[in-house]
N, C-alpha and C positions, 0 to 999 in steps of 0.2 A: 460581543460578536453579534451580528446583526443576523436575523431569521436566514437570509439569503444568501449568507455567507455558512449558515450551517447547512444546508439545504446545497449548497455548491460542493460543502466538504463528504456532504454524505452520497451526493452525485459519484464526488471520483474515488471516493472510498469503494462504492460498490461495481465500479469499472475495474478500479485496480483490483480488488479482491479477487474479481471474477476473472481477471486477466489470468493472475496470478496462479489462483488454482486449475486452469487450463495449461502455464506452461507448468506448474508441477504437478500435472499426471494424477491429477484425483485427491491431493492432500487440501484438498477446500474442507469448510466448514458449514455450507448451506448459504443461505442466501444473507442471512442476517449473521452470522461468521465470519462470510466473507465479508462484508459492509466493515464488520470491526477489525479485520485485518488489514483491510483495505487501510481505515484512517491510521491505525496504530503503524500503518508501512509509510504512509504519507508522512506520518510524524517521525519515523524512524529513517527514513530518506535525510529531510527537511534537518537535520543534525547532522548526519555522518556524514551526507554529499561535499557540502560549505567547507566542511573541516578537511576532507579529501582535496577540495580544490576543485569541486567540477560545480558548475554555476548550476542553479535550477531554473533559472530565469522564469517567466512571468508566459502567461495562457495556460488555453484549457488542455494543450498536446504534453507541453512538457510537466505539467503536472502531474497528468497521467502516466507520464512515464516512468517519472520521478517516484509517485506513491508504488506505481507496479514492481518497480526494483527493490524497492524496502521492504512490499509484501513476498517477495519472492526470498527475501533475504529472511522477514521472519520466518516466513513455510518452512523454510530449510533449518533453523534455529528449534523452530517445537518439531521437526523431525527430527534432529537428533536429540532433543528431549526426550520424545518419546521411545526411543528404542535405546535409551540407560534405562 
């Protein structure tokens, strides 16, 4: 992977993160948290969307939306982790 392409991934890692723990209500992780929720939601989108059948198509909009929904999907994931 080439400098630019991490530096792009950790761009929308830390939009999605931060998206993320704004629509769930305070379950952020700080700023470097949210960065790694962000990518681990990008990457967790980037599997389950394709397989569901919804395209993720290509730019810098649906990316972010793409990684936002996966980080929304994990927040809620280690939410119910954390209160078993």
């Amino acid at each position: 992977m080439e400098f630019s392409g991490v530096l792009a991934m950790l761009f929308i890692g830390a939009i999605a993160g931060w998206l993320s723990g704004k629509i769930m209500e305070g379950r952020g992780f700080g700023l470097i948290g949210n960065i790694i929720v962000g990518v681990v939601g990008a990457f967790l989108a980037g599997t389950i969307f394709p397989a569901l059948g919804f395209g993720v198509g290509g730019g810098l909009l649906s990316s972010i939306f793409f990684a936002t929904a996966g980080a929304v999907i994990l927040l809620f994931l280690i939410g119910l982790i954390r209160k078993a």
